[in-house]
C-alpha positions as CSV (number, residue, x, y, z in Angstrom):
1,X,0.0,0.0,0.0
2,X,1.3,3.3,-0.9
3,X,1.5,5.9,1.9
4,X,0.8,9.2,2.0
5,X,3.1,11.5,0.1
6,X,5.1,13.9,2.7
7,X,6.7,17.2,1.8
8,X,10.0,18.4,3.1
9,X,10.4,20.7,6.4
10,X,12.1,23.7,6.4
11,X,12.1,24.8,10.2
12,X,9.8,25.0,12.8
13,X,8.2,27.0,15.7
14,X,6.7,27.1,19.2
15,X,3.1,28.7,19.3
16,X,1.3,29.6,22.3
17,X,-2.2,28.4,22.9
18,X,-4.7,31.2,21.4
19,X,-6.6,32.2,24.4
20,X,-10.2,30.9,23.0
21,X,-8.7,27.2,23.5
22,X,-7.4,27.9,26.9
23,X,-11.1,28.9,28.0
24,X,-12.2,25.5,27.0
25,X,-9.8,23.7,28.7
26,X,-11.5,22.7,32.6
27,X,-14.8,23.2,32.1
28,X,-16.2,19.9,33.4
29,X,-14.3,20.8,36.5
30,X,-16.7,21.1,39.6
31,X,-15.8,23.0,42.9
32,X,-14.1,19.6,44.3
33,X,-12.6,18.6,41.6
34,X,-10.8,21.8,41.2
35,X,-9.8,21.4,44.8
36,X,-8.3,18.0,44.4
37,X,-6.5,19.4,41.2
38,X,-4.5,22.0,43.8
39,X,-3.8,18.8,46.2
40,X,-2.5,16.8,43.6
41,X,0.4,19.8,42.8
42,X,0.7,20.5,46.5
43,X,1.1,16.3,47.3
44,X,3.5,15.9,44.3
45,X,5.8,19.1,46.0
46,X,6.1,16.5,48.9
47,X,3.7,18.4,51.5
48,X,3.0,17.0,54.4
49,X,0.4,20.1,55.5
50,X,-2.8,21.2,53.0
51,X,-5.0,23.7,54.3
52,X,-7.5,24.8,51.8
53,X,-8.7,27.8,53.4
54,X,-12.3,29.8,52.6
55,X,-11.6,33.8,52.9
56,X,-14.2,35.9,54.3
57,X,-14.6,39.7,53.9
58,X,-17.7,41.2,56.0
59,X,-19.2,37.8,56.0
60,X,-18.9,36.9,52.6
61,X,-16.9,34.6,51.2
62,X,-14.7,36.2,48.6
63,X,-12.3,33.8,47.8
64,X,-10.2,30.7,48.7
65,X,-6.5,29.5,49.3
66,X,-4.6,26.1,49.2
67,X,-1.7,26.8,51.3
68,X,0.8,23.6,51.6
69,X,4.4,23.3,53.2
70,X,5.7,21.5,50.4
71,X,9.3,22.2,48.1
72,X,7.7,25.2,46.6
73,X,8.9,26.4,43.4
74,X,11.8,29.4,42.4
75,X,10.5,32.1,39.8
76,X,11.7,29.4,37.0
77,X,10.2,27.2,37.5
78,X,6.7,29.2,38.9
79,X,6.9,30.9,35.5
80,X,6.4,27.3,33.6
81,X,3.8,26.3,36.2
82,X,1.9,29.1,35.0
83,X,2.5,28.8,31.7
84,X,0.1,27.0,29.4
85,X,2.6,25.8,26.5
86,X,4.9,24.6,28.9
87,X,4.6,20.9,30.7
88,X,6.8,19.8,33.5
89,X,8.7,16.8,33.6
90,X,6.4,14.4,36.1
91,X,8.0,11.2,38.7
92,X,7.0,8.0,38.6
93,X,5.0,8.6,41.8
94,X,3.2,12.2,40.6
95,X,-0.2,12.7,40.5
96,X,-0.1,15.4,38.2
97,X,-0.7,14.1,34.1
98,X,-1.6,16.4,31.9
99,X,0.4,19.3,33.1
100,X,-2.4,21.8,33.0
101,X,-3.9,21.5,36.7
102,X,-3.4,24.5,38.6
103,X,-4.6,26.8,35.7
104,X,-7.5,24.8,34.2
105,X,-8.8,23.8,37.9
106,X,-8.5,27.7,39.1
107,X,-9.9,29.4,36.0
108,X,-12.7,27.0,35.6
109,X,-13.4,28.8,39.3
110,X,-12.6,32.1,39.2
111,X,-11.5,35.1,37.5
112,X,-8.1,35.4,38.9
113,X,-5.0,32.5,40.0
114,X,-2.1,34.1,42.0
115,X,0.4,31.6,42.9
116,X,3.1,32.7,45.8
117,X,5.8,30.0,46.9
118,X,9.2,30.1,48.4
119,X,11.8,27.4,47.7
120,X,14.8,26.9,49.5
121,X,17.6,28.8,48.4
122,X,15.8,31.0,46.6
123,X,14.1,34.6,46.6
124,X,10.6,34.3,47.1
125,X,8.2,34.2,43.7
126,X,4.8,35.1,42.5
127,X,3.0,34.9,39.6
128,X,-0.7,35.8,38.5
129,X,-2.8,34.9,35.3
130,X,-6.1,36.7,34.6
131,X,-9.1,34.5,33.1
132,X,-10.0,37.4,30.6
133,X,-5.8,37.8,29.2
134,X,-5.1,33.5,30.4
135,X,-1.7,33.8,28.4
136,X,-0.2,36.8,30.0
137,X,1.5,36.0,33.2
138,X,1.9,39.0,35.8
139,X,5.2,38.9,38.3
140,X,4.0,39.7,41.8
141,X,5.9,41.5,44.1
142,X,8.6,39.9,46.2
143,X,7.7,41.9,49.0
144,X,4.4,40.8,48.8
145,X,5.1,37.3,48.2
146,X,7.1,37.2,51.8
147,X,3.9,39.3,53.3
148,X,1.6,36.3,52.1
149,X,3.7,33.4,53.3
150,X,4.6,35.0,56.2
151,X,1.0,35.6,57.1
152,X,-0.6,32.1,56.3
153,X,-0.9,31.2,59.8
154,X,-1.7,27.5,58.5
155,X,-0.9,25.9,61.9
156,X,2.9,24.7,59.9
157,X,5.8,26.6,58.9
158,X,5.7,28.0,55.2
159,X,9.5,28.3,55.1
160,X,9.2,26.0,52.1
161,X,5.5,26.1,50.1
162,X,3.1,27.1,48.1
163,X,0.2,29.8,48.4
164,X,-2.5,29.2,45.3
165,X,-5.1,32.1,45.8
166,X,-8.6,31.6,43.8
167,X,-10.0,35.8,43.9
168,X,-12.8,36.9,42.1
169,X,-14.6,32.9,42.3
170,X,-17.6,32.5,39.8
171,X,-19.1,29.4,41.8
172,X,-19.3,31.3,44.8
173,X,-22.5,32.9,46.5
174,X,-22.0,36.6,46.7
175,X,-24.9,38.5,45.8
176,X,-27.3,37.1,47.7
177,X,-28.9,37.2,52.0
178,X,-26.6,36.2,54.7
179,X,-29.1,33.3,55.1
180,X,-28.8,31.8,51.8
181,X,-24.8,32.4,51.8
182,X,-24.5,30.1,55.2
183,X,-26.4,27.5,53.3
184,X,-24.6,27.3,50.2
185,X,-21.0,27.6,52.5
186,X,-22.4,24.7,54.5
187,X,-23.3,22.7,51.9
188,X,-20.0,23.5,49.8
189,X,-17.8,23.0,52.6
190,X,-19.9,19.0,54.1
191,X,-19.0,18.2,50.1
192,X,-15.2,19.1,49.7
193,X,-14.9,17.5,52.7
194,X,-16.3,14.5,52.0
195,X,-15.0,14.3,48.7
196,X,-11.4,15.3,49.8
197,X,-11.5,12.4,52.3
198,X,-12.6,10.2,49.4
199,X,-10.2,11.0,46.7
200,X,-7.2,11.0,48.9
201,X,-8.4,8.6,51.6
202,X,-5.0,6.5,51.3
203,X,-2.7,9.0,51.6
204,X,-4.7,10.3,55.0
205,X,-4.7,7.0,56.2
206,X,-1.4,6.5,56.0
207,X,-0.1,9.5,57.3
208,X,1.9,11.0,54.7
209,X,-0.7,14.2,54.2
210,X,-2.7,15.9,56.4
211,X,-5.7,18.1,54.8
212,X,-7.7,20.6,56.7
213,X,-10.2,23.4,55.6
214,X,-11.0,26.4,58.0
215,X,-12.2,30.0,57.1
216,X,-10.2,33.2,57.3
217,X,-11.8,37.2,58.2
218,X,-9.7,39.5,56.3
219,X,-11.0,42.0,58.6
220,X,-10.2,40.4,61.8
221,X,-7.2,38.5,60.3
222,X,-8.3,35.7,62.7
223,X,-9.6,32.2,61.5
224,X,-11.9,30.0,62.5
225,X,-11.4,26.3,64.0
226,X,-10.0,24.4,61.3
227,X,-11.5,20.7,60.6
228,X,-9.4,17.8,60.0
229,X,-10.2,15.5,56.7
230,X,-11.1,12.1,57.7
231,X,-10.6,9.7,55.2
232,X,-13.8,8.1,53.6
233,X,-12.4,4.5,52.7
234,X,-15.1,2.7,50.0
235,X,-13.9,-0.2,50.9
236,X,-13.8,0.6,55.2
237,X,-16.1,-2.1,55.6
238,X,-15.5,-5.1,58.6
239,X,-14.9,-8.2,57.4
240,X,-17.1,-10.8,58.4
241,X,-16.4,-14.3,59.1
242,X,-16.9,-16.6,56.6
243,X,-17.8,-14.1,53.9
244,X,-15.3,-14.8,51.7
245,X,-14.8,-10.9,50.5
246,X,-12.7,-9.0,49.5
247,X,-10.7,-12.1,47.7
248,X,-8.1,-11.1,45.0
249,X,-8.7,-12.4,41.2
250,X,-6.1,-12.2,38.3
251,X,-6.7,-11.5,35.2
252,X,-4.2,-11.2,31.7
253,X,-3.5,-8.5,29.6
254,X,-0.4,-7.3,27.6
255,X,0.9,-11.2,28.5
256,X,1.2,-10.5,32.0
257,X,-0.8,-11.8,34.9
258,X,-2.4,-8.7,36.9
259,X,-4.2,-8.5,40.3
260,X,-7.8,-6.9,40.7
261,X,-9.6,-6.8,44.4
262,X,-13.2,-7.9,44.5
263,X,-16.0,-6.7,47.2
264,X,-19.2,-7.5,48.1
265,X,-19.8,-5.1,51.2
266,X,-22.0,-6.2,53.7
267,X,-25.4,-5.2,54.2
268,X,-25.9,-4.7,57.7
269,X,-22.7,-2.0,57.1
270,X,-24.6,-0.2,54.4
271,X,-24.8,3.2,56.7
272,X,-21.2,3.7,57.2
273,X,-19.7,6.9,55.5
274,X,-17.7,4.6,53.2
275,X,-20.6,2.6,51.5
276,X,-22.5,5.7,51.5
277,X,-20.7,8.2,49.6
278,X,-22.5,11.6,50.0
279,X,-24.9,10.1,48.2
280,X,-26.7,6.9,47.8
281,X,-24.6,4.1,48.1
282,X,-26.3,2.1,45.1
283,X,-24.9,5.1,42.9
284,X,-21.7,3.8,43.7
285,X,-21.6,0.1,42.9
286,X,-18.9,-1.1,39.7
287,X,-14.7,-0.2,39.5
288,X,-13.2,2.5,41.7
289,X,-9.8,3.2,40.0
290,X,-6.5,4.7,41.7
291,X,-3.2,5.7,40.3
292,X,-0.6,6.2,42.5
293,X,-2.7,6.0,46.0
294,X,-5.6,8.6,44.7
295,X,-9.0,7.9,43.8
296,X,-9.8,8.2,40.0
297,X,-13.3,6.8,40.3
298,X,-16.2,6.5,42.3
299,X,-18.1,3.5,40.7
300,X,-18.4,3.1,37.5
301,X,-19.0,-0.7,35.4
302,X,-17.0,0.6,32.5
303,X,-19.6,-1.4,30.4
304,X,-18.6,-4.6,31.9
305,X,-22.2,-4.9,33.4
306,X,-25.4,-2.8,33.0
307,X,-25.9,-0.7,36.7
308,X,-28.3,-2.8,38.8
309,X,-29.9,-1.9,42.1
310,X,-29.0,-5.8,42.7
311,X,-25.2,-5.1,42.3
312,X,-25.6,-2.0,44.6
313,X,-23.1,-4.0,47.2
314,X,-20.1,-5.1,44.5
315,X,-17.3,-3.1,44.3
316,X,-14.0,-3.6,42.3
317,X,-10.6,-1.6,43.1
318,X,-8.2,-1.5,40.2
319,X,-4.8,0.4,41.0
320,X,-3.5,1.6,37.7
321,X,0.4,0.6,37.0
322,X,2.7,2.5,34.8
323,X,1.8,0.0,31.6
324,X,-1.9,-0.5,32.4
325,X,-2.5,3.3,31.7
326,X,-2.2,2.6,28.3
327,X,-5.6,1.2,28.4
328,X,-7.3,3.8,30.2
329,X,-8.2,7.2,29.2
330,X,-8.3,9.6,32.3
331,X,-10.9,12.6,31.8
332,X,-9.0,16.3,32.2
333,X,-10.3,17.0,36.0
334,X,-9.0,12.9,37.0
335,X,-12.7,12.6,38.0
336,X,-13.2,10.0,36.0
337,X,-11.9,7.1,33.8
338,X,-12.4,5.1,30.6
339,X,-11.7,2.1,30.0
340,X,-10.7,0.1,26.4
341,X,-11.9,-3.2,24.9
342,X,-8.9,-5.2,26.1
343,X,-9.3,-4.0,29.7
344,X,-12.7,-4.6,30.0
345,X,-12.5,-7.9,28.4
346,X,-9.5,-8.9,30.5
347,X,-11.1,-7.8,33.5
348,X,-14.7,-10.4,32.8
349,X,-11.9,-13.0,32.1
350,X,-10.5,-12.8,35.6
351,X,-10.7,-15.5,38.3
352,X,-10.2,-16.0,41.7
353,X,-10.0,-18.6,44.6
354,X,-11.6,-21.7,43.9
355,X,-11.8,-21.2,40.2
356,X,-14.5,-18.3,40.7
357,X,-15.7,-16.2,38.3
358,X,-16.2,-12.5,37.7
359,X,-20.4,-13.6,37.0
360,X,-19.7,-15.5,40.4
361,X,-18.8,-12.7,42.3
362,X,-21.7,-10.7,40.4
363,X,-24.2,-13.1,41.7
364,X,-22.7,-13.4,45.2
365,X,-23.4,-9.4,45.2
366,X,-26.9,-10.1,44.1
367,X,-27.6,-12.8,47.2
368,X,-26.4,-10.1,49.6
369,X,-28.7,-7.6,47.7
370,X,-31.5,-10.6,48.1
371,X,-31.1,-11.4,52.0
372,X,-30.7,-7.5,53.3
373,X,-34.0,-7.5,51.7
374,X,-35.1,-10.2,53.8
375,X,-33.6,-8.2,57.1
376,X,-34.1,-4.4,55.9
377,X,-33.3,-2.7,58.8
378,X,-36.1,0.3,59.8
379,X,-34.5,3.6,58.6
380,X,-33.8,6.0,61.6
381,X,-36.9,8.5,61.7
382,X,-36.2,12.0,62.8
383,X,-38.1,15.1,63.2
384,X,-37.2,18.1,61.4
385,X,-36.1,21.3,63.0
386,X,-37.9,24.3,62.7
387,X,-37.7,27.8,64.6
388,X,-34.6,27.7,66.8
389,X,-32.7,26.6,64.0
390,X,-30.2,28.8,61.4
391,X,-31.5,28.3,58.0
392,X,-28.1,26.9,57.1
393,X,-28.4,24.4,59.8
394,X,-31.4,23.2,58.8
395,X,-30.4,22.4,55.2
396,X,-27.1,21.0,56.1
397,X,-29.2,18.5,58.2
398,X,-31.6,18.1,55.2
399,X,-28.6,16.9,53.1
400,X,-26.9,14.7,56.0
401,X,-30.8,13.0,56.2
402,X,-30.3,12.6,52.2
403,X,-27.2,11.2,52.2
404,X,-28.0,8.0,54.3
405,X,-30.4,7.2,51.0
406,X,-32.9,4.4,52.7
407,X,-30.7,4.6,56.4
408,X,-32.5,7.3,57.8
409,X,-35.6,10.0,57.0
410,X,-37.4,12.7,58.1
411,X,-40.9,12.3,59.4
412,X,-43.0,14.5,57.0
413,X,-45.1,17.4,58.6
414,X,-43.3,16.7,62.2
415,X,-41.3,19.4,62.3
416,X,-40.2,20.9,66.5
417,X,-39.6,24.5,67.4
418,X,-36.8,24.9,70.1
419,X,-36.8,28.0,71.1
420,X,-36.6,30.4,74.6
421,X,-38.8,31.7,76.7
422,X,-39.3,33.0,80.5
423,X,-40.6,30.4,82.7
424,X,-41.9,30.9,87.0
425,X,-40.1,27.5,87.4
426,X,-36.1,26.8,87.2
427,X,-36.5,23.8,85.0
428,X,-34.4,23.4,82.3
429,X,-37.6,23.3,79.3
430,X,-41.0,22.3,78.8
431,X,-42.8,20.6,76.1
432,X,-45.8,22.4,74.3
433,X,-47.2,19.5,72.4
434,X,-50.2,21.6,70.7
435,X,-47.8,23.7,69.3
436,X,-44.9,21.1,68.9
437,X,-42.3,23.3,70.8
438,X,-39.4,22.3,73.0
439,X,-39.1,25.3,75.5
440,X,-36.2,26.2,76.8
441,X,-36.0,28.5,80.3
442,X,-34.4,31.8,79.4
443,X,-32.5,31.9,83.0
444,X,-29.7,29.9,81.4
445,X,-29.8,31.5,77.8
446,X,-26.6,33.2,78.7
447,X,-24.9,30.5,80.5
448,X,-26.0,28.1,77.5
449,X,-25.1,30.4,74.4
450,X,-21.7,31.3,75.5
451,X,-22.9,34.7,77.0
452,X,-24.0,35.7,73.5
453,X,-26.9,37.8,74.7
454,X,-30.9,37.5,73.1
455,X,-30.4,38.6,70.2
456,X,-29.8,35.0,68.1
457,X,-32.8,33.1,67.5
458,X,-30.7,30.6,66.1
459,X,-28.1,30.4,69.0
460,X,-27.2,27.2,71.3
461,X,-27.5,24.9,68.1
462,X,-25.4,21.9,70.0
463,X,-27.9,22.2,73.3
464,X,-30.9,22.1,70.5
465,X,-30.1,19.9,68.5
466,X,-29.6,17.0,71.0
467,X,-32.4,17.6,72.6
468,X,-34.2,17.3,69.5
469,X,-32.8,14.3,68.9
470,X,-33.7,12.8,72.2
471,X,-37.3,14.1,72.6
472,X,-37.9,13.8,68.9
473,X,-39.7,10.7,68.9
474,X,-41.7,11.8,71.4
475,X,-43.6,14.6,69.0
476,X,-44.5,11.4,66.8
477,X,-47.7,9.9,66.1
478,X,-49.7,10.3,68.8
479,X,-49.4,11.7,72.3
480,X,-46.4,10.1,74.8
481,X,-47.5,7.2,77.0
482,X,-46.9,6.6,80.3
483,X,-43.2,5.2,79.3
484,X,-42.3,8.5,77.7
485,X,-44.0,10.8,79.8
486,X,-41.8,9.0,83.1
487,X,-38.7,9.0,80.5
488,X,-39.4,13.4,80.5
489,X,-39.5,13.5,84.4
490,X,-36.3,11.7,84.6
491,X,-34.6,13.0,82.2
492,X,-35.9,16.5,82.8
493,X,-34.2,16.3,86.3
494,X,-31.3,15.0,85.2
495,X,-30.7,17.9,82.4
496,X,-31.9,20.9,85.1
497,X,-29.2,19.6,87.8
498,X,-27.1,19.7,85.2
499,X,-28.0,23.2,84.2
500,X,-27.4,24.3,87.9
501,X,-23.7,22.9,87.5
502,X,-23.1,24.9,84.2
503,X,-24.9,28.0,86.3
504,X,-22.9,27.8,89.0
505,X,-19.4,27.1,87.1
506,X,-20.4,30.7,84.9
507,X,-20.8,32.6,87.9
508,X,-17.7,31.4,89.3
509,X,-16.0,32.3,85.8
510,X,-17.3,35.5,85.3
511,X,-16.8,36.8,88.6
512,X,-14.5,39.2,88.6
513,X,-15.6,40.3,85.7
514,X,-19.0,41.9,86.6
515,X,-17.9,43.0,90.0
């Protein structure tokens, strides 16, 4: 066969990326993804510290930072990060691939990336790019490079490390009430959370990162109590005896035998945060691929099965090795993954102990579907929260109800007030069944709110919130029985001595400040 004809070269050239190309590039990223796009850079530059930070300015959140204490970068080599023509060269234990991260995560956010980082032995650099002008990197001044390190107040030295700043963020709530903005924070912040602990829930478990998020007032140049990620293992299930799960198969491919780990989690363990997901856990049934220790995949068959609520407990982990790649296609964002004929193929070949099969361990999945039927557990019921409760509160409870799928729900039309009033009698509350209010006695607002005054509605959410979880059931159906109503006089006792210790140990504490 005669190939096509080709013409001699005289020379060549580099050209940079026309602008209309480099808007396109990270749009499928969401707000998590983007995240875990900065984690990947700041694990690859060998932190051992992340804190993805949420800036406020007069109660709004305006922006965020990923502040890490890893190698950091000189002004070179920041001026090729930045750079959209330019890849670097990656390790074989990297998590960065296609060498476009930091820019297409950040401008798929917001409107501005500044990048500060400090590298040993070298002056202090920082760099900006603009989403309008992506090809036009600004230098930032040294000065204020050292200002921003030195300020980070991360909780770890930023001697070595990286600063990437996200001002200007499209996905964030702005222009709307303070109510609606403590929502939307709330919910943003449960997610990346949960999906942080999720994509990197190896590398947390193992100690060799430690994540945290917190908030940061510009104004007061304070920040708030920083939360640890936990890692959210899909695969954290106990083993049970006699299960015969997780059980390793092989499979061939390339001409070399490869190992792929087979689950069938168990169906009394269906509520823990690692079958569940943030979401329902039957979403999350099929291949969960890593590549070098971090989560690719959250379930997905790969067309190696049609989805199936009967396959909502089988799970496969694949790790990815160098050679194997070469039969996946990993999306832009590494959110998800796609795998070729050969894989998939291989993968229906494989067997395991006792000559098993992968349409074995399908229809093990599908007994253990089968029997929980035959045991459902009764979902957790639980009143809603009314008036006493932030708006925020409420609908991050809404979501956490969601989450656990069939595991737990809210009794419809049973929402409970908790709320303050001024009672003749030094008991703790009262219950006002007609009007489905848990009353609490205004004598220990101040001792129970932190000295916060009247002014919250929404204040004491701890104290209300467990009591509405422990007299919730008793705003049910119909009217307590004699078992509940002695349960309320003991347990109203109890909680009043106990609000005469906390009384007591205020006055004593505030002493010698109001004489």
């Amino acid at each position: 066969m005669m190939g096509m004809p080709e013409p001699r070269l005289q020379g060549s050239k580099t050209v940079a990326p026309d602008e209309s190309i480099v808007h396109a590039v990270g749009r499928s990223h969401s707000f998590e993804s983007a995240v875990a796009d900065l984690v990947d850079n700041s694990v690859d530059a060998g932190a051992r510290n992340v804190l993805i930070r949420f800036m406020r300015s007069d109660s709004v959140v305006i922006g965020l930072r990923v502040i890490d204490n890893g190698s950091g970068m000189d002004s070179a080599t920041l001026d090729s990060a930045m750079q959209y023509a330019r890849t670097r060269e990656y390790g074989a234990g990297d998590l960065g691939h296609f060498g476009i991260g930091l820019k297409a995560a950040s401008l798929s956010q917001a409107d501005t990336l500044r990048v500060y980082s400090s590298a040993a032995g070298a002056v202090p650099a920082g760099r900006q790019i603009d989403r309008i002008s992506p090809t036009t990197v600004h230098t930032i001044d040294t000065e204020a490079v050292v200002d921003a390190l030195r300020g980070a107040k991360g909780g770890f030295s930023t001697a070595t490390g990286t600063i990437v700043e996200w001002s200007a963020p499209r996905s964030f709530l702005v222009d709307a009430s303070m109510s609606d903005r403590e929502i939307w924070f709330s919910s943003t912040s449960r997610k990346l959370i949960t999906h942080l602990g999720m994509t990197f829930h190896r590398m947390i478990a193992n100690g060799s990162v430690t994540l945290t998020i917190d908030e940061w007032d510009l104004e007061l140049e304070d920040g708030g109590f920083p939360i640890e990620v936990l890692a959210v293992n899909p695969f954290g299930y106990e083993i049970v005896g006699g299960a015969g799960f997780p059980e390793q198969f092989t499979f061939t491919l390339d001409g070399k035998s490869r190992i792929v780990d087979l689950h069938v989690w168990p169906a009394a363990q269906a509520t823990l945060p690692g079958y569940v997901l943030a979401g329902r856990g039957a979403e999350h049934q099929g291949v969960f691929v890593y590549r070098r220790d971090r989560l690719l995949s959250t379930g997905d068959w790969q067309g190696l099965v049609h989805p199936d609520v009967k396959y909502r407990f089988a799970r496969v982990s694949l790790d990815l090795s160098a050679d194997l790649e070469q039969h996946v296609t990993i999306n832009p964002e590494k959110s998800g993954v796609e795998f070729d004929s050969e894989l998939r193929q291989a993968l229906l070949s494989a067997t395991g102990p006792n000559s098993l099969t992968f349409q074995d361990f399908l229809s093990l999945a599908a007994s253990e579907y089968r029997e929980s039927k035959t045991h459902a557990l009764q979902p957790t019921r639980l009143v809603k929260p009314d008036r006493g409760f932030s708006a925020g509160l409420q609908a991050t409870f809404a979501e956490i109800v969601e989450s656990f799928g069939e595991a737990a729900q809210f009794i419809d039309g049973d929402e409970v007030d908790v709320r303050w009033r001024a009672m003749t009698s030094d008991d703790l509350l009262h219950f006002d069944f007609n009007t489905r209010t848990i009353w609490l006695n205004t004598r220990y607002r101040h001792v129970l709110n932190g000295g916060l005054g009247s002014e919250d509605n929404d204040d004491a959410p701890l104290l209300k919130s467990l009591l509405l979880l422990v007299y919730g059931a008793h705003f049910t159906g119909a009217r307590p029985g004699p078992k509940e109503r002695a349960d309320q006089r003991v347990w109203l006792r109890l909680l009043t001595a106990a609000a005469h210790s906390e009384e007591r140990r205020y006055r004593e504490r505030t002493k010698g400040h109001t004489e």
